[in-house]
Each structure stands twice: as structure tokens, then as C-alpha cells.
N, C-alpha and C positions, 0 to 999 in steps of 0.2 A: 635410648635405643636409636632414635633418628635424631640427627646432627641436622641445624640450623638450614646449611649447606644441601642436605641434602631434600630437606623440604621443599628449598627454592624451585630443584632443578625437576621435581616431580612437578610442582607446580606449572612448570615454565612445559613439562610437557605436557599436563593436563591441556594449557591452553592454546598449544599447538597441532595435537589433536584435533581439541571438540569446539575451539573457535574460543573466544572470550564469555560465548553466551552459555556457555558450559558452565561459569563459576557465577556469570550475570543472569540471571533467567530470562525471557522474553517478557520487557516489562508494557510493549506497546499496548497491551489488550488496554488496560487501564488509564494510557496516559492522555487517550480522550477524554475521560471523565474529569479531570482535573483544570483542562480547558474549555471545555463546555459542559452545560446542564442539558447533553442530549446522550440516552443511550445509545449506545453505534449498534443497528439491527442486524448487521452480517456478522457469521459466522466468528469466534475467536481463531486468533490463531496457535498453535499446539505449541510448545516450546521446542522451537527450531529457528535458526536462523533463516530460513532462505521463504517467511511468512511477515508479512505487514500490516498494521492495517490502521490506518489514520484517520481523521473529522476535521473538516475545515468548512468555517463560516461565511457563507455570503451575501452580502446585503443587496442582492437583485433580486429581481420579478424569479420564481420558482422555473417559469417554459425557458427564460433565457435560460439560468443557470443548466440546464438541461440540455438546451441547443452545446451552449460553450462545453459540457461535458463530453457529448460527441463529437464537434469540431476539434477537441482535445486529443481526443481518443485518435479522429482521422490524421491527423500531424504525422502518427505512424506508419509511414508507409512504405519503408525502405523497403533492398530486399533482403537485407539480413536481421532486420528486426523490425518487427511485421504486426498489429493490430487488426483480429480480425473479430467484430462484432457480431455475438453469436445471436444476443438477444437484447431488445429498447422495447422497452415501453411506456411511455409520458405517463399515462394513467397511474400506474404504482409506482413512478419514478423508480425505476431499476433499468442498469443496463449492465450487462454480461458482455466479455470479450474472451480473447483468446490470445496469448504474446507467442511466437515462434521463435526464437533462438537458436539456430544449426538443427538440432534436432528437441530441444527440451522447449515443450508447452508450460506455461504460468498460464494461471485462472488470475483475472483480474472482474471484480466485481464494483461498481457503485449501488447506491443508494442516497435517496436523495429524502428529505423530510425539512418541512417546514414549521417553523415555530417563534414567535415573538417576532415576526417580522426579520429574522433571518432565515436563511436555508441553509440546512445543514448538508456535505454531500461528504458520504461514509464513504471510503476505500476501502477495498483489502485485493492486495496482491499476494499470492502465492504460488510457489513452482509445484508440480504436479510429483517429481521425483527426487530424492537424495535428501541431503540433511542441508546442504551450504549452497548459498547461490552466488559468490563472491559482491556481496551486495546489490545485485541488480534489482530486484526488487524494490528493494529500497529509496534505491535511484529511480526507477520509473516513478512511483508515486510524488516525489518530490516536483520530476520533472513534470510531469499531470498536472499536478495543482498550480505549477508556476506558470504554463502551457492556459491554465483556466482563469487565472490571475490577467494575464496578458490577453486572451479575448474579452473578458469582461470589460476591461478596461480602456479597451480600442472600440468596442461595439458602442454606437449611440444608443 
């Protein structure tokens, strides 16, 4: 009934469509688990591309790590791509922001948890509307951690 050929090219539309993540499903919810022995406590994210949400380990004092998440977070301050902190609190280690983009708001949350003498600090980025963010999200969080990487590492 369907020729070789023509499978290709449905295919080739599927993924031009619905992105890659259409045949791939959003495997990040999990792929913390496999690098560390800590549940990630925020939210999953829904199978969509334009949601994130990563765990990375650090072996400082918990207040630093904390300080550096917000000195992270401030780095942000263009006017066309903007960090605005909605909510910190040291107490339950959580902090809330808000990314501006032209007109499209992303939810960016941490969480932060300590254990075995490392700290763990949980991401998740997510845009508020559509299905695709042409991977900006993506790119924020990496850039985040690399931003938290490098005060750590400068801070006495």
C-alpha cells in the first residue's frame, strides 16, 4: 500500500511539523535520575518542547550556592532578555523568576536541597505559551549553570 518512499517523506513531514520531539518524547523529566540519587522536587515537564528541567551538583556551603543562584539569575539584565525575580527564599531554598522575551514570559524555577555533603540545585524552565521555543530554554539553563559554575569558582 505505502511505498518505501513514501514513508520517508511523511516522516520527514511529521518532523518538520512537530519538531524532532514528536517521534523523540521529552526524555529530560528522567535524565536527572540517572546522574544523581536525588529526586528533582519541581514540577515535570509535559511533553513539549519549549520545557526543561535539569539537577546539577555542587560541592559548596548550601547559603553560597544560593547567593551564586541569584548572582546567576542577576547576570540577566539586558533590555531584551530580562530576569525578573518574582520570589527567594533561603529558608526553603526556592527561588522564582520570570524571563521576558518581546512579548513571551518563561517561568524559570530553582530549588535547591542538600544531601551527602553535596547541594543539589533543581531547574526547570518553561514558556508560559505555544508548543516550540526554538530552544531557548534550553539554552538559558545551560547558560545558568555555567553563569553558577563560574561564580563558584571565582568566589573565595
Amino acid at each position: 500500500m505505502f511505498k518505501r518512499k513514501n514513508l520517508f517523506v511523511l516522516a520527514g513531514i511529521m518532523v518538520f511539523l512537530g519538531g524532532t520531539r514528536m517521534l523523540f518524547p521529552n526524555s529530560d523529566q528522567n535524565r536527572h535520575l540517572l546522574m544523581f540519587k536525588m529526586e528533582n522536587p519541581l514540577p515535570p515537564c509535559p511533553n513539549k518542547p519549549n520545557c526543561i528541567r535539569e539537577t546539577r551538583a555542587f560541592s559548596s556551603d548550601q547559603k553560597q550556592v544560593f547567593e551564586a543562584a541569584l548572582a546567576s539569575l542577576k547576570r540577566w539584565n539586558g533590555w531584551f532578555h530580562r530576569a525578573e525575580i518574582v520570589s527567594q527564599s533561603i529558608e526553603s531554598s526556592k527561588i522564582t523568576a520570570t524571563f521576558r522575551i518581546g512579548v513571551f514570559t518563561d517561568d524559570f524555577q530553582i530549588a535547591l536541597a542538600e544531601q551527602s555533603g553535596q547541594v543539589y540545585v533543581h531547574v526547570r524552565s518553561a514558556s508560559r505559551l505555544g508548543h516550540g521555543d526554538l530552544g531557548v530554554n534550553s539554552r538559558r539553563v545551560r547558560t545558568y549553570f555555567q553563569h553558577m559554575k563560574d561564580i563558584l569558582t571565582t568566589s573565595p
